[in-house]
C-alpha positions in Angstrom: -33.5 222.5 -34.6 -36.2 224.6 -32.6 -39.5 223.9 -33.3 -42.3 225.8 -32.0 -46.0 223.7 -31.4 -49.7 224.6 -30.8 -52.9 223.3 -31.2 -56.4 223.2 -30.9 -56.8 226.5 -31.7 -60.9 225.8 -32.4 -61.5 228.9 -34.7 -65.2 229.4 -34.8 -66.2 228.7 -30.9 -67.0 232.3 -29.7 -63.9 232.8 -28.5 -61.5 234.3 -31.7 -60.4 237.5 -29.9 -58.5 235.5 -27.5 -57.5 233.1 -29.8 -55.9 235.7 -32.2 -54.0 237.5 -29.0 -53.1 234.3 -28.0 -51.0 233.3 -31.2 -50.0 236.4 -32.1 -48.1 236.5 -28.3 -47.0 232.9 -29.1 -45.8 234.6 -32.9 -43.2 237.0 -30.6 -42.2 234.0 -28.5 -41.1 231.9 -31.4 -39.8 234.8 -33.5 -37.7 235.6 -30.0 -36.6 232.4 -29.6 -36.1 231.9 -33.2 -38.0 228.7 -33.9 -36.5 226.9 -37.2 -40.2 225.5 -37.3 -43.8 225.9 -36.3 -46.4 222.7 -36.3 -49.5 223.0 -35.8 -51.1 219.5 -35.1 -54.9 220.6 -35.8 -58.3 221.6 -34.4 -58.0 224.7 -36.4 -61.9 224.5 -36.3 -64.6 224.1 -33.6 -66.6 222.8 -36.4 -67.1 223.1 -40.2 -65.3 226.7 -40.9 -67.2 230.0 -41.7 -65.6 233.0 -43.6 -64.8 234.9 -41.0 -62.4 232.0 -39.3 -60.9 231.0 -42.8 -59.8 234.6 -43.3 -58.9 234.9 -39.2 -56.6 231.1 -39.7 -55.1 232.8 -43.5 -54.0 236.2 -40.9 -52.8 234.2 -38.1 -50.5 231.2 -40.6 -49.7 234.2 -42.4 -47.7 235.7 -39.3 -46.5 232.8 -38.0 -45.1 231.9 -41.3 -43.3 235.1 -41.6 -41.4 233.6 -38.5 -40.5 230.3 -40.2 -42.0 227.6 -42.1 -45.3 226.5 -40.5 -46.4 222.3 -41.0 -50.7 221.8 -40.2 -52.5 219.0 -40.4 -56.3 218.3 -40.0 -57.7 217.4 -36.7 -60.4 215.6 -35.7 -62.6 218.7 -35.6 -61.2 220.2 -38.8 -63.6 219.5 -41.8 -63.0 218.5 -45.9 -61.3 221.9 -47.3 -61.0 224.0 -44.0 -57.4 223.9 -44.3 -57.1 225.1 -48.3 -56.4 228.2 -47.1 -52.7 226.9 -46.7 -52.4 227.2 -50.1 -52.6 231.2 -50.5 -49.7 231.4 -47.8 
């Protein structure tokens, strides 16, 4: 089994244009290398999530997950209900 891994990601800190480029060239890795699964041990967030970085996090899990299955879990900068959004993938 392949499993592809990334973290601390910290949506929200200024920096979401080079976050975004940044998974979606880790997206063609894994899809080249054909990961069987993608976790994502946490620090979505810099801090408690805003709109914009909910609906950034739902684009980027939602092209990772067209890859292969994709396991988060909160970190310690990741608030209560910043990670719902893995519901609507």
């Amino acid at each position: 089994m392949k499993i592809g891994s990334s973290s601390d990601w910290h949506i929200d800190a200024g920096m979401d244009e080079d976050i975004a480029s940044s998974v979606r060239q880790m997206a063609m890795i894994f899809e080249e290398k054909k990961v069987d699964l993608i976790a994502l041990p946490g620090d979505f967030f810099d801090r408690k999530s805003t709109a914009d970085g909910r609906n950034l996090l739902r684009s980027l899990m939602q092209t990772l997950a067209n890859i292969a299955p994709v396991i988060g879990v909160y970190g310690n900068h990741d608030q209560p209900g910043d990670l719902d959004i893995f519901g609507q993938i």
